[in-house]
C-alpha atoms as a printed R data frame, in Angstrom:
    type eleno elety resid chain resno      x      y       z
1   ATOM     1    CA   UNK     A     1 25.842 30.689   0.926
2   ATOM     2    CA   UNK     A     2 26.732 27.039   0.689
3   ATOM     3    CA   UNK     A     3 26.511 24.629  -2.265
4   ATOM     4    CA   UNK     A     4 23.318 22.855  -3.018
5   ATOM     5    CA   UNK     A     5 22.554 20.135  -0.181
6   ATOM     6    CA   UNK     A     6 21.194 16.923  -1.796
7   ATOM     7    CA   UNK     A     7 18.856 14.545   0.509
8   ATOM     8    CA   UNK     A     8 17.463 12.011   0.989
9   ATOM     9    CA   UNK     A     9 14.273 10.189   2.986
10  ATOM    10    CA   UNK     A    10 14.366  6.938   4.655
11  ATOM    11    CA   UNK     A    11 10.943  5.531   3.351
12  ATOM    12    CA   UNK     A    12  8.848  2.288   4.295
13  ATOM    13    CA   UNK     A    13  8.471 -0.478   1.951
14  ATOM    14    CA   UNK     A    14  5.299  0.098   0.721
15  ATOM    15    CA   UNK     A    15  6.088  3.721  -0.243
16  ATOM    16    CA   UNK     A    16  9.254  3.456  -1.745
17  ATOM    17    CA   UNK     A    17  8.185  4.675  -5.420
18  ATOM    18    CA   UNK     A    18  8.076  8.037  -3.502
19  ATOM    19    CA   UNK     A    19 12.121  8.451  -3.755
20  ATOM    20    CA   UNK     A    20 11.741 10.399  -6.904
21  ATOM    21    CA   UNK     A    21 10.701 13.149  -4.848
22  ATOM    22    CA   UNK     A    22 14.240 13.545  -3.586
23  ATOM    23    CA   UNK     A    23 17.530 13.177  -4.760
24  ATOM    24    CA   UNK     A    24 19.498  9.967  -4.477
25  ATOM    25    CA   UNK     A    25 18.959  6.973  -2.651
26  ATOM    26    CA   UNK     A    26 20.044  5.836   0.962
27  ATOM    27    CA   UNK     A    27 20.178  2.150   1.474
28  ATOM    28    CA   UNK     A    28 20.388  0.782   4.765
29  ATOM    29    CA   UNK     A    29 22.502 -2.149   4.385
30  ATOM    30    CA   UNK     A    30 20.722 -4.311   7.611
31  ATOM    31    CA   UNK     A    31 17.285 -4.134   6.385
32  ATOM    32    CA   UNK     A    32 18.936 -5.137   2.454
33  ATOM    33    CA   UNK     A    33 19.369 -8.247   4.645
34  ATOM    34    CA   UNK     A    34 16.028 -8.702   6.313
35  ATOM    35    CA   UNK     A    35 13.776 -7.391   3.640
36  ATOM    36    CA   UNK     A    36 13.563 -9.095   0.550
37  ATOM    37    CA   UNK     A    37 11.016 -6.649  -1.189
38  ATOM    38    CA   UNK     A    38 13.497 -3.470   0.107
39  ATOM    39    CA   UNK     A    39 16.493 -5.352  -1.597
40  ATOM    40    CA   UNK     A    40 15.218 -5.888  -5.156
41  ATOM    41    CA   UNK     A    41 13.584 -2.192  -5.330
42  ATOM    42    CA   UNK     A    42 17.264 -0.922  -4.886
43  ATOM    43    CA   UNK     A    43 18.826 -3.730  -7.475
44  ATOM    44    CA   UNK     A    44 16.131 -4.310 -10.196
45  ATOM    45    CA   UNK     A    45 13.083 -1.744  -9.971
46  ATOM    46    CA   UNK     A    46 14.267  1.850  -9.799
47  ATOM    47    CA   UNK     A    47 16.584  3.641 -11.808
48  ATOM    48    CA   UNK     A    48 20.054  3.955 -11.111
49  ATOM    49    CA   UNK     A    49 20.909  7.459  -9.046
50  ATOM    50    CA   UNK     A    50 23.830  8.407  -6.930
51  ATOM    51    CA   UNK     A    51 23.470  5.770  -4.058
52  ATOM    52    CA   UNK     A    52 24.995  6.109  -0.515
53  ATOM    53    CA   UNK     A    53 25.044  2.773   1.389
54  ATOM    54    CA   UNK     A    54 24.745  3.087   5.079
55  ATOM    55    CA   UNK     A    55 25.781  0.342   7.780
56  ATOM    56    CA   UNK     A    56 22.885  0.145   9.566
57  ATOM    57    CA   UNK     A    57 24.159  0.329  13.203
58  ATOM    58    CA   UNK     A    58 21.450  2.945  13.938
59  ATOM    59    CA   UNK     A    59 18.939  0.616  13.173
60  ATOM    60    CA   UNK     A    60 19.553 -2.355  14.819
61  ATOM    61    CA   UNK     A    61 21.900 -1.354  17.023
62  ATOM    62    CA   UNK     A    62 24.906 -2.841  15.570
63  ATOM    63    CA   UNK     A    63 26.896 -2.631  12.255
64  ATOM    64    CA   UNK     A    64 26.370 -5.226  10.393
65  ATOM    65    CA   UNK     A    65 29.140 -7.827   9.417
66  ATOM    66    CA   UNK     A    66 32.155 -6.475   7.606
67  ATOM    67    CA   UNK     A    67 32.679 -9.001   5.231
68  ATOM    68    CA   UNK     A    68 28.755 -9.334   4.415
69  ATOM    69    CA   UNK     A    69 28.899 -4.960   4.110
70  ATOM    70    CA   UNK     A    70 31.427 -5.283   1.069
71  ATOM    71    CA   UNK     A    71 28.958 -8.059  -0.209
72  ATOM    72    CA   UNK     A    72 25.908 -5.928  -0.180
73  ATOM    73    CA   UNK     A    73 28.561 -3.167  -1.563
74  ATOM    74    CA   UNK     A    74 29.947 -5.593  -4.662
75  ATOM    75    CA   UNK     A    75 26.058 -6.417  -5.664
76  ATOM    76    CA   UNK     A    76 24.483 -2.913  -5.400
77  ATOM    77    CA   UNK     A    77 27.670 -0.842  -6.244
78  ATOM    78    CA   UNK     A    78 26.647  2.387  -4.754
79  ATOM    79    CA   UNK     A    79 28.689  5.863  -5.353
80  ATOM    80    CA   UNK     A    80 29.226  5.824  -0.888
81  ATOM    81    CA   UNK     A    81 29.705  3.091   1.837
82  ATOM    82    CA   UNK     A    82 29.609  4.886   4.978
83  ATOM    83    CA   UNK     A    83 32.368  2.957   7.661
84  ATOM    84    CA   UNK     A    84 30.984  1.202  10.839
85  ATOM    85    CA   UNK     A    85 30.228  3.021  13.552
86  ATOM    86    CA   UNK     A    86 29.134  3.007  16.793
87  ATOM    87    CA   UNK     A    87 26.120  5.037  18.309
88  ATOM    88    CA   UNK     A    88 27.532  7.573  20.686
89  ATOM    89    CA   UNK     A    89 30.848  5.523  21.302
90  ATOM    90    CA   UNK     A    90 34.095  7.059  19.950
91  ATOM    91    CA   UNK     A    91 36.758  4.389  20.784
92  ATOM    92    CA   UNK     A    92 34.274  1.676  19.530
93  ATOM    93    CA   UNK     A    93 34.172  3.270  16.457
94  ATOM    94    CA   UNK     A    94 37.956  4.327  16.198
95  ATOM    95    CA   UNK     A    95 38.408  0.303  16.128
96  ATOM    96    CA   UNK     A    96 35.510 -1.021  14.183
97  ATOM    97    CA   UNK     A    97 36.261  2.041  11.134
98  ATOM    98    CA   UNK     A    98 39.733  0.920  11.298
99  ATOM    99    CA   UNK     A    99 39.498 -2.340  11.050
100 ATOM   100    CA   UNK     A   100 36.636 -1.813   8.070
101 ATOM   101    CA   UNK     A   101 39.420  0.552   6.051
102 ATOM   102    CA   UNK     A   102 41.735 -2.530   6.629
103 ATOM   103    CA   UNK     A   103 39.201 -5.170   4.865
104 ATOM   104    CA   UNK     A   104 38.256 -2.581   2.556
105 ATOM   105    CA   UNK     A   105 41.639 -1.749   1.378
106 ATOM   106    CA   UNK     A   106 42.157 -5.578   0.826
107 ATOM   107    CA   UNK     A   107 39.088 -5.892  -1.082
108 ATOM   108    CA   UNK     A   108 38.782 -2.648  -2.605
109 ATOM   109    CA   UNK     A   109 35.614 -2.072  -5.345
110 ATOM   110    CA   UNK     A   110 36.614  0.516  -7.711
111 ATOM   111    CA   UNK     A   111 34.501  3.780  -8.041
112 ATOM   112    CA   UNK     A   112 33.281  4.023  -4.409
113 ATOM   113    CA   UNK     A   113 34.047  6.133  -1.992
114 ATOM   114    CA   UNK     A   114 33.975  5.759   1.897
115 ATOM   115    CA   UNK     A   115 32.215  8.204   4.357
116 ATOM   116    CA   UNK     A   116 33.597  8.265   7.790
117 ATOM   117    CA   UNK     A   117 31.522  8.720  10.819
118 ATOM   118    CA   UNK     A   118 32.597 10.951  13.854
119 ATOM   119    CA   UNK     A   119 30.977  9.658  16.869
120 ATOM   120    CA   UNK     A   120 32.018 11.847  20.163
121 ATOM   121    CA   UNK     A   121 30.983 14.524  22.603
122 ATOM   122    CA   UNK     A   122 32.606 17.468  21.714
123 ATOM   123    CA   UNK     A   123 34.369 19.236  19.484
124 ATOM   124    CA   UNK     A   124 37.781 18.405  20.627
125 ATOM   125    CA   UNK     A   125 37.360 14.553  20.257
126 ATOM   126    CA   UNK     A   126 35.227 14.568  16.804
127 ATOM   127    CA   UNK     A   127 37.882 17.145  15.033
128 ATOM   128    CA   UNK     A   128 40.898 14.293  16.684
129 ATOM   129    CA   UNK     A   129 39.134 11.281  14.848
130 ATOM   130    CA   UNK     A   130 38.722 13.267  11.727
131 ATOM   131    CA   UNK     A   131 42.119 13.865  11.167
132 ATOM   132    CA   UNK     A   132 43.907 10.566  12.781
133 ATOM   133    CA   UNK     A   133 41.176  8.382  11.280
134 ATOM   134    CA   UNK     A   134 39.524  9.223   8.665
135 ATOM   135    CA   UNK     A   135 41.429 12.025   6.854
136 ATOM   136    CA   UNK     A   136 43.594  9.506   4.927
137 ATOM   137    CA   UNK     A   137 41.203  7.406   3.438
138 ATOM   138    CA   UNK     A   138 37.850  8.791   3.215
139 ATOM   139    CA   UNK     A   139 36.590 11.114   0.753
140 ATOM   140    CA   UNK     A   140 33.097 12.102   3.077
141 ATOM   141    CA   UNK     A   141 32.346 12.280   6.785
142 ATOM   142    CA   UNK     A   142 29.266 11.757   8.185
143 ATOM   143    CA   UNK     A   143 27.777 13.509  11.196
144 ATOM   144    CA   UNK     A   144 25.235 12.059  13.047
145 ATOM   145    CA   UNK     A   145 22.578 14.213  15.306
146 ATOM   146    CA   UNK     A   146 23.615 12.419  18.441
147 ATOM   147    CA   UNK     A   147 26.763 13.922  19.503
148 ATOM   148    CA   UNK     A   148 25.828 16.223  22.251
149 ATOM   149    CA   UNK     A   149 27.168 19.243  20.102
150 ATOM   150    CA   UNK     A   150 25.253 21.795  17.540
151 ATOM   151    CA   UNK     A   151 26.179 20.511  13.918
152 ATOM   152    CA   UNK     A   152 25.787 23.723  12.763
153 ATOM   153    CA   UNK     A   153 28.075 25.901  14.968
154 ATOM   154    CA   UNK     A   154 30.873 22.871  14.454
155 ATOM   155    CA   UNK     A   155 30.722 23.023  10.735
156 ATOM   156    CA   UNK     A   156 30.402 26.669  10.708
157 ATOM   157    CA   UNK     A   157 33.651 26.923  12.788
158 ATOM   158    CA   UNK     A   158 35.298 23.730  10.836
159 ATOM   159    CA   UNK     A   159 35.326 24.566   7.069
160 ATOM   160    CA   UNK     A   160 38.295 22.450   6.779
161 ATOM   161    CA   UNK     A   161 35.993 18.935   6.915
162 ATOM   162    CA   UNK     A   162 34.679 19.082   3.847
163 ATOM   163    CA   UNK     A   163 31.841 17.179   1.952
164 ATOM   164    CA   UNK     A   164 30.020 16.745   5.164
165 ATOM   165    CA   UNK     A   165 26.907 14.628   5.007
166 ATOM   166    CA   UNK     A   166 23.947 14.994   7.393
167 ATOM   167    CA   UNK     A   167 23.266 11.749   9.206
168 ATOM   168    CA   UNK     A   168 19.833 11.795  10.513
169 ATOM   169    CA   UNK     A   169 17.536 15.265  11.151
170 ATOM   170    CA   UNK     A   170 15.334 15.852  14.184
171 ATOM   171    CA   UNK     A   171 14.202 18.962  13.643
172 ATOM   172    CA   UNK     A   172 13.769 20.672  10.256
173 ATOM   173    CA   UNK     A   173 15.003 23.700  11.292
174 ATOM   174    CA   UNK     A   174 18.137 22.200  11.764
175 ATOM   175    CA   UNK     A   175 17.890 21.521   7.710
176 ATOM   176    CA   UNK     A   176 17.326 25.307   7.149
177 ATOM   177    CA   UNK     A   177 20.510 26.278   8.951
178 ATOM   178    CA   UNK     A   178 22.714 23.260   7.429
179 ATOM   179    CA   UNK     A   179 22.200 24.097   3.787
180 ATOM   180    CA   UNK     A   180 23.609 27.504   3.875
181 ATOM   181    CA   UNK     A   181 26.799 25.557   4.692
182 ATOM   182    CA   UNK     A   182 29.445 25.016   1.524
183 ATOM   183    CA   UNK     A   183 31.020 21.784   3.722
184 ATOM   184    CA   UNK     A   184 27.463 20.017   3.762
185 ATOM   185    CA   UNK     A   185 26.556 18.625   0.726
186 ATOM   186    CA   UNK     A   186 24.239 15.689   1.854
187 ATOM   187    CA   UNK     A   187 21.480 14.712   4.420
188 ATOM   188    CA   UNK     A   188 19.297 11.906   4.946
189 ATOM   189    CA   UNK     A   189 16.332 11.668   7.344
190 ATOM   190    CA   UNK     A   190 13.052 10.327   8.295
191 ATOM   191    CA   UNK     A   191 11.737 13.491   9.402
192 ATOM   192    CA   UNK     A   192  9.176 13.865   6.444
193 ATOM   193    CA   UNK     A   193  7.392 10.682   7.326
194 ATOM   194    CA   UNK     A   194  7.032 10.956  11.020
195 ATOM   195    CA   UNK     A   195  5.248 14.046  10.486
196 ATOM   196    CA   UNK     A   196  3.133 12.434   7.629
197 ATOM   197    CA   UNK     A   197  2.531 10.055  10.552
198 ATOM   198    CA   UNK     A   198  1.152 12.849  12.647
199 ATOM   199    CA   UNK     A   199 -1.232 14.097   9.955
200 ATOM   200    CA   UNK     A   200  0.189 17.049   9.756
201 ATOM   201    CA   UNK     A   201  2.233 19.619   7.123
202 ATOM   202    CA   UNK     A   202  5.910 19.646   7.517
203 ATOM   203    CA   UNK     A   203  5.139 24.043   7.470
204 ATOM   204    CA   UNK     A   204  3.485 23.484  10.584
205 ATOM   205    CA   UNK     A   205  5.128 20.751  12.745
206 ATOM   206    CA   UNK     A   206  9.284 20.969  12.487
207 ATOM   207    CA   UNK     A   207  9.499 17.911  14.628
208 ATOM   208    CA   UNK     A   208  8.091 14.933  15.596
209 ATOM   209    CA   UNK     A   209  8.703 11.703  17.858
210 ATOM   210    CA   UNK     A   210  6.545  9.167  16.220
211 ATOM   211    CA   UNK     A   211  8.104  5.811  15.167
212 ATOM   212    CA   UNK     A   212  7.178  4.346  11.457
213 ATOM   213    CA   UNK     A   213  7.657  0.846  11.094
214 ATOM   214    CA   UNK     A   214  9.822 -0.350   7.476
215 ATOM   215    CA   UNK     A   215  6.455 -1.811   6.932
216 ATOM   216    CA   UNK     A   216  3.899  0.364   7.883
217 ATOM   217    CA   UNK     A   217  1.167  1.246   5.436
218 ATOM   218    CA   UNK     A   218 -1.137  3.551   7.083
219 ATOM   219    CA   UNK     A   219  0.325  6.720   5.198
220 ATOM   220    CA   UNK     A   220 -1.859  9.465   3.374
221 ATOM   221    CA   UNK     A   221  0.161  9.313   0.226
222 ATOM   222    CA   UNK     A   222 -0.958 12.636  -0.880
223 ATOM   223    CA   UNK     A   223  0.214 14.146   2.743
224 ATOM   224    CA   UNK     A   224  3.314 12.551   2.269
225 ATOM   225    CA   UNK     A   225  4.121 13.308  -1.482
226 ATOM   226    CA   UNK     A   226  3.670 17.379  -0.458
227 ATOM   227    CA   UNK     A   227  5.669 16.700   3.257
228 ATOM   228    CA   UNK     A   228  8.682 15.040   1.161
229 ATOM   229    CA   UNK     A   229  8.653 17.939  -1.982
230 ATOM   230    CA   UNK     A   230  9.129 20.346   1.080
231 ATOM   231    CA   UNK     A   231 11.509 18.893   2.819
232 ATOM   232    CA   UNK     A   232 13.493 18.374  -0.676
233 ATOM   233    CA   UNK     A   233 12.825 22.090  -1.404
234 ATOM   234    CA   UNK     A   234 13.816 23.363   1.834
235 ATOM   235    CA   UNK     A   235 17.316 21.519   1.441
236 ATOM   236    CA   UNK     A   236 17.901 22.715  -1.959
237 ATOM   237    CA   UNK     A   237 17.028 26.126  -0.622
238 ATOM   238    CA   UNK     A   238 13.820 26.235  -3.254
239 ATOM   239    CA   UNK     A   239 11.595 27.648  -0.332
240 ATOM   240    CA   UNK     A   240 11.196 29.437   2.639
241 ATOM   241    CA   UNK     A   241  8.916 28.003   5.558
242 ATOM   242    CA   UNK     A   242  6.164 30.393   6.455
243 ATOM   243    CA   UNK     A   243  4.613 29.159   9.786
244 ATOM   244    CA   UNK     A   244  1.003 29.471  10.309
């Protein structure tokens, strides 16, 4: 059995003070930008935790600016900057991670790591970009949910990419499979608060489609308080999921 998984939940605004229910913080670097309130939570109100800084390009679309990434990097200092990437495009990616490592290597802030992210549709092309890409230079690879292969089955089979983190989580019984992996130590989603979107218990519903705005306020706190201490138990391996 693997090594405890960490995670993390991608909350809205108004709910943030509910991050001590997990384990360290993901900041998405393009709403730092947009959202003034989001931005001084992560730099003046909560307590310093391990921190993993994300690029935003599943956000918005994009990655944001290099040069304004290492800014957002130099003020909040997190433990992880995870490299540009490029939704679902593997030679985009191959150039904007490369020339990211460049500028970073030129600019370099002591006492953070970089995360690499394999975009790519199948195993073949994801295991070539870890090792002529991002072998070298980066300490943890990211996997997003994306890639037209099963995460699980590919880690299972690739022990050799280590300190694996979890880049977005559809389904939670994905998460049940994942942390009995020693590779995966990290995973971030937004699964907790689409379900407490639905209404419903994260026990009962495993996934969901709804879309919760960085603003929205509508949430039953109480609903979501027990959805995220499940979701953080079931990646810690605290619980088992009985379905009613």
């Amino acid at each position: 059995m693997g090594a405890l998984m960490i995670c993390s939940v991608e909350l809205p605004v108004p709910y943030l003070e509910y991050s001590t229910c997990f384990d360290y913080d993901f900041v998405i670097a393009s709403i730092w930008i947009v959202n003034e309130e989001y931005r001084d939570y992560y730099l003046y109100k909560r307590s310093k935790r391990f921190t993993i800084l994300d690029n935003g390009a599943f956000e918005i679309g994009h990655a944001i600016d290099d040069d304004q990434y290492i800014k957002i990097a130099a003020e909040l200092h997190p433990d992880i900057i995870i490299c540009p990437d490029v939704f679902k495009n593997q030679p985009a990616t191959g150039s904007r991670a490369i020339a990211f490592i460049d500028k970073w290597l030129d600019n370099l802030i002591p006492g953070i790591d970089l995360m690499g992210v394999l975009q790519g549709n199948s195993r073949r092309s994801l295991i070539s970009m870890y090792n002529t890409l991002y072998k070298q230079h980066c300490k943890y690879i990211g996997l997003p949910y994306a890639t037209e292969i099963d995460r699980f089955q590919f880690l299972k089979a690739h022990p050799e990419i280590e300190n694996v983190h979890i880049l977005g989580l559809p389904n939670l019984a994905e998460a049940l499979a994942l942390c009995t992996l020693p590779n995966v130590v990290s995973i971030d989603s937004s699964l907790p608060v689409k379900i407490t979107k639905d209404e419903m218990l994260l026990e009962d519903k495993f996934y969901s489609d709804s879309y919760v705005d960085i603003q929205d306020h509508s949430l039953t706190t109480s609903l979501l308080q027990h959805n995220l201490e499940i979701f953080s138990a079931v990646c810690n391996r605290k619980t088992k999921i009985v379905r009613r």
